[in-house]
C-alpha positions in Angstrom: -5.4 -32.1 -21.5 -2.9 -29.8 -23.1 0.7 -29.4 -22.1 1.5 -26.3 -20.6 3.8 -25.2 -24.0 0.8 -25.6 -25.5 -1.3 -23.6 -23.3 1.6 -20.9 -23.6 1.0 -20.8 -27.6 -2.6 -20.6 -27.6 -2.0 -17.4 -25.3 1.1 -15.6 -27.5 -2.0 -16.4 -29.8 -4.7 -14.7 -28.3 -2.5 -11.9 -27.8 -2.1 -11.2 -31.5 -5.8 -11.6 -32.2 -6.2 -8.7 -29.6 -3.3 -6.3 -31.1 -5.0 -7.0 -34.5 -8.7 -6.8 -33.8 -8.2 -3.7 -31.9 -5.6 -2.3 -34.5 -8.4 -3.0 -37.3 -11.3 -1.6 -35.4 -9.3 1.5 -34.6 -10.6 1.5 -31.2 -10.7 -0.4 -28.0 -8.6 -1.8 -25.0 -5.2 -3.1 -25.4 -3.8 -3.3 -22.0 -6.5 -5.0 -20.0 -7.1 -7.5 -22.4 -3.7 -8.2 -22.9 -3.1 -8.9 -19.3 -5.9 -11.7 -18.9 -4.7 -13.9 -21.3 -3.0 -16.6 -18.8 -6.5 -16.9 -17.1 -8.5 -17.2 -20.2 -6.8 -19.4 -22.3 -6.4 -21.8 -19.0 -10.5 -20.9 -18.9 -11.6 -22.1 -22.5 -9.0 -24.6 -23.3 -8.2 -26.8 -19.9 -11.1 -26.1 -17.2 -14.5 -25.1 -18.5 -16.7 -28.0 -19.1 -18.0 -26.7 -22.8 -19.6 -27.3 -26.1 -18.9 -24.9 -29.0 -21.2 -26.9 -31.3 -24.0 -26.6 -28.8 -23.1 -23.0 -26.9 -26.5 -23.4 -24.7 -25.2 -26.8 -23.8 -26.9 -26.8 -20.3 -24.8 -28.6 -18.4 -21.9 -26.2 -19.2 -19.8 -24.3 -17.4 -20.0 -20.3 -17.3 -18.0 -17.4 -18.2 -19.1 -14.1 -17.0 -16.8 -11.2 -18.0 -17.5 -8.9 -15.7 -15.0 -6.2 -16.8 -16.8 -5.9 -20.3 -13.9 -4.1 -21.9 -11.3 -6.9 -22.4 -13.2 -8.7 -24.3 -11.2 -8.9 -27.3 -9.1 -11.8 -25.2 -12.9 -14.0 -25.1 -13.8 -13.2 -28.7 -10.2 -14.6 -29.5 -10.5 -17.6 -27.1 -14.4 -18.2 -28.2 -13.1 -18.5 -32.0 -10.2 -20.5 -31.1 -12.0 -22.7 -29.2 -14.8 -23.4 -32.6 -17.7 -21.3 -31.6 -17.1 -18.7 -34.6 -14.9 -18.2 -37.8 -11.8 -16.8 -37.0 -11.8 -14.9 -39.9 -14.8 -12.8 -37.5 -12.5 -11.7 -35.1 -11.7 -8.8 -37.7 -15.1 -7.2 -37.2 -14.5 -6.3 -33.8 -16.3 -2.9 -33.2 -18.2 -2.8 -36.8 -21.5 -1.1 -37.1 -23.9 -4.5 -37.1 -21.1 -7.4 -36.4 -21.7 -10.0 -33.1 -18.7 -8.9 -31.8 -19.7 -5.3 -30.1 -16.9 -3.5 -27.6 -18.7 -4.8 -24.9 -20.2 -8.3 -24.5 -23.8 -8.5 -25.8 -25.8 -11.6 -25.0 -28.2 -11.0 -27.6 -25.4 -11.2 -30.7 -23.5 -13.7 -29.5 -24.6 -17.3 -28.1 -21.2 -18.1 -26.4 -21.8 -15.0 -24.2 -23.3 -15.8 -20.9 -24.0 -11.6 -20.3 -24.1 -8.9 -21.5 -21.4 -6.5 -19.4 -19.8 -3.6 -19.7 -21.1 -1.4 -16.5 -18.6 -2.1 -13.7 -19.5 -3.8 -10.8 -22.6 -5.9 -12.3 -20.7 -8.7 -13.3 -19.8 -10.8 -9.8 -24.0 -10.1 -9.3 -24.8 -11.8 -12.6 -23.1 -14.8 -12.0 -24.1 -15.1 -8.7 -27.7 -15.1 -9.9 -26.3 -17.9 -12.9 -25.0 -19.6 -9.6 -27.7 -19.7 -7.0 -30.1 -21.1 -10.2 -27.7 -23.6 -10.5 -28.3 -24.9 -7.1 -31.9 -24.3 -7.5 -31.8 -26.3 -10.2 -30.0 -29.5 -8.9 -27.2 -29.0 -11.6 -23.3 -29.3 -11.0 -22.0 -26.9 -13.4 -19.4 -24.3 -12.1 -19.7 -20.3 -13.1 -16.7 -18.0 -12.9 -16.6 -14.2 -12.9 -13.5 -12.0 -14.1 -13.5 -8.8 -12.3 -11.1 -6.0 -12.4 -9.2 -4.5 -10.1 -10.6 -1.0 -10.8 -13.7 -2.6 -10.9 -13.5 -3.4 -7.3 -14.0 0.1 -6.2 -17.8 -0.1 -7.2 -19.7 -1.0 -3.7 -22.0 -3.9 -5.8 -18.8 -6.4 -6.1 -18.9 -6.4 -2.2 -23.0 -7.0 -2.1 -22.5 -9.7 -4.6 -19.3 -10.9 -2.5 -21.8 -11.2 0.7 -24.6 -12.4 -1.1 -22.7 -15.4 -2.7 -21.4 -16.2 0.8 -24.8 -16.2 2.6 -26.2 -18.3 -0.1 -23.0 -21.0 0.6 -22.4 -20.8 -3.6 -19.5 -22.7 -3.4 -20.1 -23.3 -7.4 -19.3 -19.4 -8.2 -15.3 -18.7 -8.3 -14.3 -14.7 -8.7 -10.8 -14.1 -10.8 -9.9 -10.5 -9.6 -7.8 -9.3 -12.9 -5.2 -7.4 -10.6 -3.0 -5.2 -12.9 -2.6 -2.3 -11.0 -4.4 0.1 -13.1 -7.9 1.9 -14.2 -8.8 4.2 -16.7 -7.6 7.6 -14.5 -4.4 5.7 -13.1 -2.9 3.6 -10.9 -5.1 1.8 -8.4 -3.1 2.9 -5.4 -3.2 6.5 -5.9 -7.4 6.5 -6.9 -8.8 4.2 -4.5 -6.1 1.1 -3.2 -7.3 -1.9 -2.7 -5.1 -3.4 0.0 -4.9 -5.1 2.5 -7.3 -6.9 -0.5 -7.3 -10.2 0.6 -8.5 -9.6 3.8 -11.3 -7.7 2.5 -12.5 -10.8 1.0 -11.3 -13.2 3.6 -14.0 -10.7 5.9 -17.1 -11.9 3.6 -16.2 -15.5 4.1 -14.7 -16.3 0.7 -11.4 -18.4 0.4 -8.5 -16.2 -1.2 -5.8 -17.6 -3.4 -3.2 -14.7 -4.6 -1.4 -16.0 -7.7 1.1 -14.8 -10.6 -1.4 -14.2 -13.3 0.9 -14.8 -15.7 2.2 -18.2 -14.9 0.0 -20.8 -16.5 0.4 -23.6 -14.2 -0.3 -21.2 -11.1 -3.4 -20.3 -12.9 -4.5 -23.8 -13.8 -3.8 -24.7 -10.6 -6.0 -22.0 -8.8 -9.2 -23.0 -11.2 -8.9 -26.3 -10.9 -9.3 -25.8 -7.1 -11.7 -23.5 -6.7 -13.6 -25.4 -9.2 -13.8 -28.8 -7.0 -13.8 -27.4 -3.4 -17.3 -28.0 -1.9 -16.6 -25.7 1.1 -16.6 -21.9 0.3 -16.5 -19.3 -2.7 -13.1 -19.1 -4.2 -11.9 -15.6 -5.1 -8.5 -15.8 -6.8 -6.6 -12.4 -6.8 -4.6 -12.6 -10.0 -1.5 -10.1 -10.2 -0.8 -9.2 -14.1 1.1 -6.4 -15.9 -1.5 -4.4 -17.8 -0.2 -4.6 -21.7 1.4 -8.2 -21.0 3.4 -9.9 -23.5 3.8 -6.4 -25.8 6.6 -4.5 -24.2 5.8 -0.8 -25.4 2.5 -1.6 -23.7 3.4 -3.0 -20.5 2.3 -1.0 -17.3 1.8 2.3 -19.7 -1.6 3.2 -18.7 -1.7 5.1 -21.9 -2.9 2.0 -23.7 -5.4 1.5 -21.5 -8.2 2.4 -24.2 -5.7 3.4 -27.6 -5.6 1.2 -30.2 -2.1 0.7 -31.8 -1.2 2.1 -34.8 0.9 0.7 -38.6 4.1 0.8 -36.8 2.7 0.0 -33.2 1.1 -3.1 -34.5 4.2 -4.4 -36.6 6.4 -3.9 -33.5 4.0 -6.1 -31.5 3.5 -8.8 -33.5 7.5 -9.0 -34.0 8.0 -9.2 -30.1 5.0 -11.8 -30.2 6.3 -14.3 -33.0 9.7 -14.0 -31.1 8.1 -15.4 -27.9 6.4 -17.7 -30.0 9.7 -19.1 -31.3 11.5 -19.3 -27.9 8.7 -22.0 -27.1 10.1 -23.9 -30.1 
């Protein structure tokens, strides 16, 4: 088990993998992979039962990343965790390399599915689910969905199916930054009174500071061992977390930083870093 300083350095870690993958790819999503971090990092190095040597390990847990885009935060966490060189994370986006834009299953062996169309996600690991309990096997699956996401009507069928079918080993982590591509949540289609929404399809609700690792820790480790309902944990992040020019500026939704941008970054990140001590 690591300590939680440690869990906060893996993350100020992760964070500059993302700022430099998607500064040397020229491309891709800064602020919704920034603000995930907390959850993933508590994911892949505390609560998922795993195998990087054996990535089809059956008895492990799953990972569904439902909102495809921030997946430079799982690349980072997958190659920190063993299952790939490091040194890989630096072909993020090239013409031929494992690590495409969007998760693809048939590249990379640590991915569980291929995602990238909003909404298909929560299905997908519902399906990962219910063939777990169809198979008599005791491994957990978790989905990370955004908040955008949650406008597309196939989260809620998922929602209802994964109730009806009592999958009580399927745990949703709404990524709740506030934002989508075309602005704030509130003003395109608000989500609120959110909970409720999901409390309505029979799923147990936990809302949490996304950014606070033993919250988070605390929330998987939960849902993870409760036998009695889905857990959906509504996680409430700053979009551009941990990078200050990037925090709640929906203009780095999908802009990759530049020279200066990414210098700036990676000062404000090593300063963090030494604050921990």
């Amino acid at each position: 088990m690591k300590d939680t300083v440690e869990l906060e350095k893996m993350a100020l870690t992760i964070r500059k993998d993302i700022v430099k993958m998607i500064h040397a790819a020229r491309s891709g999503h800064p602020g919704g992979s920034l603000s995930m971090v907390e959850i993933i990092t508590a994911l892949f190095f505390e609560v998922l039962n795993k195998n990087p040597e054996n990535p089809a390990w059956p008895k492990r847990d799953r990972f569904v990343l439902s909102k495809g885009h921030g997946v430079p935060a799982l690349y980072s966490a997958l190659a920190r965790a063993g299952y790939f060189p490091v040194e890989e994370l630096m072909e993020l986006r090239e013409l031929g390399s494992r690590l495409q834009g969007h998760p693809d299953y048939s590249r990379l062996p640590a991915v569980e599915a291929s995602t990238g169309s909003l909404g298909q996600g929560l299905s997908i690991a519902a399906g990962i689910a219910l063939a777990a309990r169809q198979r008599d096997m005791d491994y957990h699956t978790f989905c990370m969905v955004g908040d955008g996401e949650s406008n597309e009507g196939q989260v809620w069928e998922a929602a209802m199916f994964a109730s009806h079918h009592k999958l009580t080993n399927l745990t949703a982590i709404v990524d709740y930054n506030k934002f989508q591509l075309d602005g704030p949540i509130e003003e395109i289609m608000a989500l609120e009174p959110f909970e409720e929404k999901w409390s309505s399809f029979s799923w147990k609700t936990n809302r949490i500071d996304g950014h606070n690792i033993n919250e988070v820790l605390k929330a998987l480790k939960e849902a993870k061992t409760d036998e009695e309902q889905c857990h959906v944990i509504s996680a409430d992040t700053v979009k551009g977390s941990g990078v200050s020019f990037m925090e709640n500026d929906n203009n780095y939704h999908g802009v990759a930083p530049d020279d200066e941008e990414l210098e700036k970054a990676l000062a404000e990140l090593e300063a963090q870093e030494a604050r921990l001590g």
